[in-house]
N, C-alpha and C positions, 0 to 999 in steps of 0.2 A: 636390679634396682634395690637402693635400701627399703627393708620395712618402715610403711608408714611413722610408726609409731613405737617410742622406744618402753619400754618396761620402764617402772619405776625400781629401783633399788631396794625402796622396803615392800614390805607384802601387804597388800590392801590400799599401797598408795595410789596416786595419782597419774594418769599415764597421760605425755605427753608427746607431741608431735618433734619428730626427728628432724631438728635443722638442715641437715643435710637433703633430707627430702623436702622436707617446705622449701628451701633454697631451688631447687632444680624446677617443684611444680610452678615456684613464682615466674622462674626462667620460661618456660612454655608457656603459660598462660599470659606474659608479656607479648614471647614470639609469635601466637597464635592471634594475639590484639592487633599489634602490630601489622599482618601479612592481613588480617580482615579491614584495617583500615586502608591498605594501598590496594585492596580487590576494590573497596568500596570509590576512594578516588579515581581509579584506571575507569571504573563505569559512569563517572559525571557526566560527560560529554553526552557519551551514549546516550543517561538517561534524557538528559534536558534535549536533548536531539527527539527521540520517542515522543515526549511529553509535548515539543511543539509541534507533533500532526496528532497529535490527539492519544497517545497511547501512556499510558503511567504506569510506572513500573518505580521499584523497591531495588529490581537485581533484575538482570537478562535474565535470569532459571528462573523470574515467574511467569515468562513465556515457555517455560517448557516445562515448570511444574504446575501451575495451576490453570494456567489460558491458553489459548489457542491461539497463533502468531496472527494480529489482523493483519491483512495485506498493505495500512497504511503505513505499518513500520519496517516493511521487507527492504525497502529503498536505503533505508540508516541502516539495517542490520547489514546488507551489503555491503556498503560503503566501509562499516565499522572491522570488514573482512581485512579490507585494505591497511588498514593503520595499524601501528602498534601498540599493543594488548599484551596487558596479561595471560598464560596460557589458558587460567581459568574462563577469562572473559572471552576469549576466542572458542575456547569450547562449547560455553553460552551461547553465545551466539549462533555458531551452527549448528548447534542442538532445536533454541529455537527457530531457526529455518528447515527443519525435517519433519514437516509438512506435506503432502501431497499435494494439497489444493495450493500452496507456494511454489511448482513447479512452473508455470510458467516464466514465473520472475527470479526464481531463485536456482535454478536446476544450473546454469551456462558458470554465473559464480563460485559453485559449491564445487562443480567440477576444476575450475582453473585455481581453488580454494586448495584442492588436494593436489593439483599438480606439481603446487611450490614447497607443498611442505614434506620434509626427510624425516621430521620424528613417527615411528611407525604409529605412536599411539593417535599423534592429531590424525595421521590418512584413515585410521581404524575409524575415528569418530567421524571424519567426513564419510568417507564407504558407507556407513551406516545413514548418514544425510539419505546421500544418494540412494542405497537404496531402499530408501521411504518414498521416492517419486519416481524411481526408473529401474529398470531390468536390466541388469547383465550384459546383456545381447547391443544393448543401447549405447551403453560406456566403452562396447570393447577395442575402443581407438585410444580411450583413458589408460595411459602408460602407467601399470602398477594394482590394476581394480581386480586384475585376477587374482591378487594376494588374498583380497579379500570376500572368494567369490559364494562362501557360504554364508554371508549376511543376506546376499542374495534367494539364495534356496528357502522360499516361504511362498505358498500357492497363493494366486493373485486375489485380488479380495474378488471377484468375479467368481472366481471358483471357490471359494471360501464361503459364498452369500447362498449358493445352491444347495 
């Protein structure tokens, strides 16, 4: 990439910014507005969904960066498995459902979640879902979970708490 910034001609002059590169950062910093406002409308629904059983959210990652998924939003987070999303918002999402205590209601989804999907990186992030609520041994009818089976290898919190 060009330098920022181009020298001045005389000595002690004035240095300014190289069109060429201000031209390109404009270019990204549009692409990058842009790709954050269609993340932002792909999760409307979503949110106003969350928001009428009680749960408020900014963005599905602040279920998985700042809070803890309540269980009144698991039912729309499923549901939202179903439809189509953005890749980001679908990662959100099953990021926030990698929970333990979400395993009775989220564990049957997450699994038929990874079964539909061919790109390695989304079964990587599901495999990881899964296993935050089940073991190896559990899945191993899930066609493909062996790919992944050192996500698995992490001693149980049972043994971990000893």
């Amino acid at each position: 990439m060009a330098d920022a910034y181009k020298n001045s001609p005389e000595p002690g002059g004035e240095i300014v910014p190289d069109p060429s590169f201000t031209a390109l950062r404009t270019q990204i910093e549009q692409e990058r507005a842009r790709r954050a406002a269609a993340i932002a409308a792909d999760e409307d629904l979503l949110r106003e969904e969350l928001r009428a059983v009680g749960v408020e959210v900014r963005t599905v990652y602040d279920l998985v960066d700042d809070t803890v998924t309540p269980l009144a939003a698991v039912p729309v987070l499923v549901r939202h498995l179903q439809l189509p999303h953005e890749v980001i918002t679908l990662e959100g999402i099953v990021r926030a459902l990698s929970y333990s205590h979400l395993r009775p209601q989220a564990l049957e989804p997450l699994k038929v979640w990874f079964a539909g999907r061919r790109a390695r990186v989304q079964r990587w992030i599901a495999a990881n879902a899964l296993a935050s609520m089940a073991d190896l041994d559990e899945l191993d009818d899930l066609e493909g979970i062996h790919e992944f089976r050192d996500l698995f290898d992490h001693p149980s919190r049972k043994a971990a708490d000893l």
